[in-house]
TIDOLO-594853 format. One record per residue (C-alpha): z, x, y; residue number from 1. Coordinates in nm, 2 decimals, always signed. Example, Ala and Ser with C-alpha at 12.3 -4.5 7.8 and 13.67 -1.06 7.14 Angstrom:
BEGIN
R     c3     c1     c2 palo
R  +0.78  +1.23  -0.45    1
R  +0.71  +1.37  -0.11    2
% end
This chain:
BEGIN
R     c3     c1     c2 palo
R  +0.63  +2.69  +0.00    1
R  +0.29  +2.53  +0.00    2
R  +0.41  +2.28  -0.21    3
R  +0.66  +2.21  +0.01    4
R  +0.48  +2.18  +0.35    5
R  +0.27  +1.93  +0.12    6
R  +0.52  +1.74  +0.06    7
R  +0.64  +1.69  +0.43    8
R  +0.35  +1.62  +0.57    9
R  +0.28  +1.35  +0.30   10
R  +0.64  +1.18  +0.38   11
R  +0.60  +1.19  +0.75   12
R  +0.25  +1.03  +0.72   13
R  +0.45  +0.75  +0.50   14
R  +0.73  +0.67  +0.76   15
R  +0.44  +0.64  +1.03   16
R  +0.24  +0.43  +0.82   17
R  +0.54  +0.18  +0.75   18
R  +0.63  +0.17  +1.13   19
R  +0.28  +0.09  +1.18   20
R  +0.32  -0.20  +0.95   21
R  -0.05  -0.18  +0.79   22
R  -0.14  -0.25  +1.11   23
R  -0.54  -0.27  +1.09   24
R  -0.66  -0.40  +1.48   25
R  -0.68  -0.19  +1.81   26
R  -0.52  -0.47  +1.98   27
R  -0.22  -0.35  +2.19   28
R  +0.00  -0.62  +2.26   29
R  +0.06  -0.67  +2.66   30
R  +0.39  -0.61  +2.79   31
R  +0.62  -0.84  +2.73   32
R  +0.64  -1.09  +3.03   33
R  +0.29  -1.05  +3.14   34
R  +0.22  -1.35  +3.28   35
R  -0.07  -1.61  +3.17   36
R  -0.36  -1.71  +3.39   37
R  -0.31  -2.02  +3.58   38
R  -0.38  -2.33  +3.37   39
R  -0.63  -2.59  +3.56   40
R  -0.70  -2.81  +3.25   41
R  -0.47  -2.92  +2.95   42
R  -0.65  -2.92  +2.54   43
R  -0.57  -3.31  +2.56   44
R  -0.80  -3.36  +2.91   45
R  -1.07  -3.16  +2.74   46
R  -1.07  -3.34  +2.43   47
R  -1.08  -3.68  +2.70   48
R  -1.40  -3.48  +2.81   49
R  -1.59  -3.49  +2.50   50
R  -1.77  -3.83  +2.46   51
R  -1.91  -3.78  +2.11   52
R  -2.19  -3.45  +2.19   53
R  -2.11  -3.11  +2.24   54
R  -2.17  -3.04  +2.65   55
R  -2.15  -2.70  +2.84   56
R  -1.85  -2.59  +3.05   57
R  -2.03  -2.51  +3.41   58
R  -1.68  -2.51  +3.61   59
R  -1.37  -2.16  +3.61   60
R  -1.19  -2.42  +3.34   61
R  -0.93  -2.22  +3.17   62
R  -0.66  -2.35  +2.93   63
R  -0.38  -2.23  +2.73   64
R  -0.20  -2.29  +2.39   65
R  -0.05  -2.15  +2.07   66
R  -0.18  -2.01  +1.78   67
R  -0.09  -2.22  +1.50   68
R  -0.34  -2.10  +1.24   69
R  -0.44  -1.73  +1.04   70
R  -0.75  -1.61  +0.89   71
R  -0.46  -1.37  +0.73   72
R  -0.56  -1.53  +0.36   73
R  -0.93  -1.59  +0.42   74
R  -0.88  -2.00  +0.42   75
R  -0.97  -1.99  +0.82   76
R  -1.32  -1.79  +0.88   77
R  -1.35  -1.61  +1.18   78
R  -1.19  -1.90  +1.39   79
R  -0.87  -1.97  +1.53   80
R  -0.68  -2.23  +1.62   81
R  -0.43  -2.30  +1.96   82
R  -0.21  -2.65  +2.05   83
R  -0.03  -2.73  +2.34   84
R  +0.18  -3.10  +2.37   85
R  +0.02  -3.24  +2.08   86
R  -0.37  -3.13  +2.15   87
R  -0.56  -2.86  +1.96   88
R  -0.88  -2.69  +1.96   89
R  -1.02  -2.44  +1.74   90
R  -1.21  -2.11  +1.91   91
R  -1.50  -2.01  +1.70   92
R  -1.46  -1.62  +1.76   93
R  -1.72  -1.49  +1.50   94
R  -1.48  -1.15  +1.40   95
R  -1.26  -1.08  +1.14   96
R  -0.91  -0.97  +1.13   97
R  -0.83  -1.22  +1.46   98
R  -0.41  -1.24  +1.28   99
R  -0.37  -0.87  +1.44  100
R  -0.50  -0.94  +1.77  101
R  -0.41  -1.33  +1.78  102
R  -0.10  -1.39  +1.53  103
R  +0.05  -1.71  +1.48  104
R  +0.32  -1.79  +1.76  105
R  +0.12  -1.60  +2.00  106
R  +0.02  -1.73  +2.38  107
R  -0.36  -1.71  +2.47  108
R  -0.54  -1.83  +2.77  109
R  -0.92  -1.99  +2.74  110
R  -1.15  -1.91  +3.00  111
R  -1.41  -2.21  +2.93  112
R  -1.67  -2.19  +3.21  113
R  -2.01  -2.12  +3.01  114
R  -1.90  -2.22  +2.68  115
R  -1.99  -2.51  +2.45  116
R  -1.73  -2.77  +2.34  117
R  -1.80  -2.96  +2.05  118
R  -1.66  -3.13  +1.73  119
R  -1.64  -3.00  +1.34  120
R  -1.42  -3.24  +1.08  121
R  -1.27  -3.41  +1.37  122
R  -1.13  -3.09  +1.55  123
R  -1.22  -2.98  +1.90  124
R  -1.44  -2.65  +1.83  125
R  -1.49  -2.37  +2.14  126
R  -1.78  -2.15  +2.14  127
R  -2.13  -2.06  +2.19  128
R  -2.42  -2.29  +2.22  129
R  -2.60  -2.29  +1.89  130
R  -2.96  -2.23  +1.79  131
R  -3.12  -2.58  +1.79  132
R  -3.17  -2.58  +1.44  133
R  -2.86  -2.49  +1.33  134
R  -2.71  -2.90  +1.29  135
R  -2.36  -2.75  +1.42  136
R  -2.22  -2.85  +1.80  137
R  -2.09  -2.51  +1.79  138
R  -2.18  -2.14  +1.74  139
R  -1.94  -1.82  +1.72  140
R  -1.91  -1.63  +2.01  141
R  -1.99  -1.36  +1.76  142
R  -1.86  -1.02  +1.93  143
R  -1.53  -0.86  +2.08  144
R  -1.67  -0.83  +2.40  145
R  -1.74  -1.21  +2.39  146
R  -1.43  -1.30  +2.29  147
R  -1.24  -1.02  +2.55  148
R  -1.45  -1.23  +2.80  149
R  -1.31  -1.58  +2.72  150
R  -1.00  -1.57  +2.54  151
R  -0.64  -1.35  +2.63  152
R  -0.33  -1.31  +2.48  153
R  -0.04  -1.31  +2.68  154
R  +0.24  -1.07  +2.71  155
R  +0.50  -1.33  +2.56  156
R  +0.70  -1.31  +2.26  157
R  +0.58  -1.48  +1.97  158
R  +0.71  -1.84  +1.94  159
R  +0.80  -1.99  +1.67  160
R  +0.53  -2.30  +1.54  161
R  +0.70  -2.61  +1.41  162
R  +0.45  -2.79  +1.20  163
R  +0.48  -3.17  +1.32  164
R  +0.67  -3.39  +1.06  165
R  +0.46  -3.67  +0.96  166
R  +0.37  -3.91  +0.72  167
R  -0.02  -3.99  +0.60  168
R  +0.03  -4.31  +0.74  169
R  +0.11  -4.21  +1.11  170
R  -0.20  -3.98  +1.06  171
R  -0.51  -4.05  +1.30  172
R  -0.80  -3.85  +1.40  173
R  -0.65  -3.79  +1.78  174
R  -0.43  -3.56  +1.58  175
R  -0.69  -3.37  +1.45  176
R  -0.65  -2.97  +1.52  177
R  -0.29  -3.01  +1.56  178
R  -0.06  -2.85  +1.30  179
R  +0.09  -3.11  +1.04  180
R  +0.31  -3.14  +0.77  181
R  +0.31  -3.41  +0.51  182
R  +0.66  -3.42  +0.28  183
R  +0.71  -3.62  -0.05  184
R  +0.31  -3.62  -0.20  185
R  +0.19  -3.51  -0.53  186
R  -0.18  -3.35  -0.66  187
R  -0.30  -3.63  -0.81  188
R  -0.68  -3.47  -0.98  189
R  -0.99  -3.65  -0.93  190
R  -1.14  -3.40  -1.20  191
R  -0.86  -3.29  -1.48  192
R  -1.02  -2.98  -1.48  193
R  -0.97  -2.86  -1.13  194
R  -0.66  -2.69  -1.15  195
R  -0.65  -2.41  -0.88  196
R  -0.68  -2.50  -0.52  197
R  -1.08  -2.43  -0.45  198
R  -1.24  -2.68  -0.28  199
R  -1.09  -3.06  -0.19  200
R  -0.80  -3.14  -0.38  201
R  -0.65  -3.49  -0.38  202
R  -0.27  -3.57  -0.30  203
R  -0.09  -3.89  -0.28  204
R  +0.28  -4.01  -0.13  205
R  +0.47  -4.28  -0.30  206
R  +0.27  -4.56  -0.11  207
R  -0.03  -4.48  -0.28  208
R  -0.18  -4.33  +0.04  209
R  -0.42  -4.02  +0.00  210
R  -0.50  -3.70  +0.17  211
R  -0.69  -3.38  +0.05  212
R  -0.62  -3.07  +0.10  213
R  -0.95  -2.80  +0.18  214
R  -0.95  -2.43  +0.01  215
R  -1.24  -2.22  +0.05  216
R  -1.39  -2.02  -0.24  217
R  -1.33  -1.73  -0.12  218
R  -0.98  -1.74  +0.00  219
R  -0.74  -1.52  -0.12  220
R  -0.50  -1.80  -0.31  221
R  -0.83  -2.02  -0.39  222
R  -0.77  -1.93  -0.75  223
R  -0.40  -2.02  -0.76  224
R  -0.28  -2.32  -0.94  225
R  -0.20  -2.61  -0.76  226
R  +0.17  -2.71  -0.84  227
R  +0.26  -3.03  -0.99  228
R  +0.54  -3.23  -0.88  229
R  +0.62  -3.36  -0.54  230
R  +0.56  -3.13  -0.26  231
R  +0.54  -3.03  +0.11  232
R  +0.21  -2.99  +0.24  233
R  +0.13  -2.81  +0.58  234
R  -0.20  -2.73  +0.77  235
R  -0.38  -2.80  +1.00  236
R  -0.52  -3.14  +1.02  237
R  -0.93  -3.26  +1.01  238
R  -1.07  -3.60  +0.96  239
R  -1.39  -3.59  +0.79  240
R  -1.56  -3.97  +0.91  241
R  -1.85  -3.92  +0.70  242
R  -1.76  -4.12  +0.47  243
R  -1.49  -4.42  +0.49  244
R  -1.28  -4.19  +0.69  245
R  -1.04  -3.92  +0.53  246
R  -0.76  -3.68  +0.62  247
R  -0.77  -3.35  +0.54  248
R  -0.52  -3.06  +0.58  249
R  -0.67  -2.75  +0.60  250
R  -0.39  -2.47  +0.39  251
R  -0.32  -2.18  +0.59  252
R  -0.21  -1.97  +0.28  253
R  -0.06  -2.11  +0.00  254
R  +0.31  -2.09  +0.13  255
R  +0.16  -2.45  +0.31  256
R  +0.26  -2.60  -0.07  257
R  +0.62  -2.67  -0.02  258
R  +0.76  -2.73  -0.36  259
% end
């Protein structure tokens, strides 16, 4: 009889647990059709606003987008991504697990007055001012009640993201933030060695133009082979000007390789 009360309690806790989904985030979702905050700014005017050096927000500013990107796979650290009409920004949030509270698809509002806007790899960056000796425009906001302050997720149904269909050579740094994806290209290896997708990984299209894709070390896929062959490629887009100027599409997981 024990054995048997056991064994209920055990399968009741299993049918919860799959409901749940592996749900790991206290966010509760609003109700659907809770309205957003009243927009006064667009992403594109902000980006107009930034003239080359991070600057402080000192006005109620508050903007709205979609999440296009997930720190699901570990390739996006503690940072998020949202576009609206071709303009994106990425909010530096400083937590982990923001795909439960801020999945792909999903509405969010900005409340920028008191924040610091600046640039990383070409893409508009939200946060916190940062220590002055840090050599980033941008810090994370770096705590849930931060980030409750600032940034809300509407009551809206997800929608679904359409990665914009381009080719490397309608590519430019405007773009950058926005999600991108690049058909017909191929790994072509700087170093014969590098085989999995750690790190910056060249690609070409039949033109002979290039663009490299950016892994982190310690994303979940980062020791996954990179596929030979032509491929799809999907990210979201950076331009790192250091240099000569590249284009770089940052993988979200490794379902961004199209084959």
């Amino acid at each position: 009889m024990f054995r048997k009360a056991i064994g209920f309690v055990a399968g009741c806790f299993a049918m919860l647990w799959g409901a749940a989904g592996c749900y790991d985030s206290r966010f509760d979702a609003p109700a659907a059709g809770s309205p957003c905050e009243a927009v006064t700014e667009t992403i594109a005017t902000l980006r107009e606003r930034y003239a080359g050096s991070a600057f402080t927000v000192t006005s109620p500013v508050v903007v709205a987008g979609t999440v296009t990107s997930s720190d699901r796979e570990g390739n996006f650290y503690r940072s998020f991504c949202i576009e609206e009409k071709g303009a994106a920004l990425e909010i530096m949030a400083g937590i982990d697990q923001l795909h439960n509270d801020f999945p792909e698809g999903c509405r969010v509002v900005l409340r920028l007055e008191g924040l610091t806007v600046g640039e990383s790899r070409g893409v508009l960056q939200v946060g916190r001012a940062p220590q002055a000796e840090s050599g980033y425009e941008v810090d994370y906001l770096g705590s849930r009640a931060a980030l409750d302050r600032h940034v809300s997720r509407c009551g809206e149904a997800l929608e679904p993201i359409v990665p914009e269909r381009l080719s490397i050579g309608e590519l430019t740094p405007g773009r950058a933030g926005t999600l991108v994806r690049i058909d017909r290209v191929r790994y072509t290896p700087e170093d014969l060695s590098a085989v999995t997708w750690a790190g910056y990984k060249r690609f070409t299209d039949e033109e002979g133009n290039e663009i490299h894709t950016y892994v982190r070390t310690y994303a979940d896929f980062a020791d996954e082979e990179v596929p030979v062959g032509w491929v799809s490629l999907a990210g979201i887009l950076q331009y790192d000007d250091s240099g000569e100027g590249r284009f770089l599409i940052k993988l979200r997981d490794e379902n961004d390789c199209l084959h």
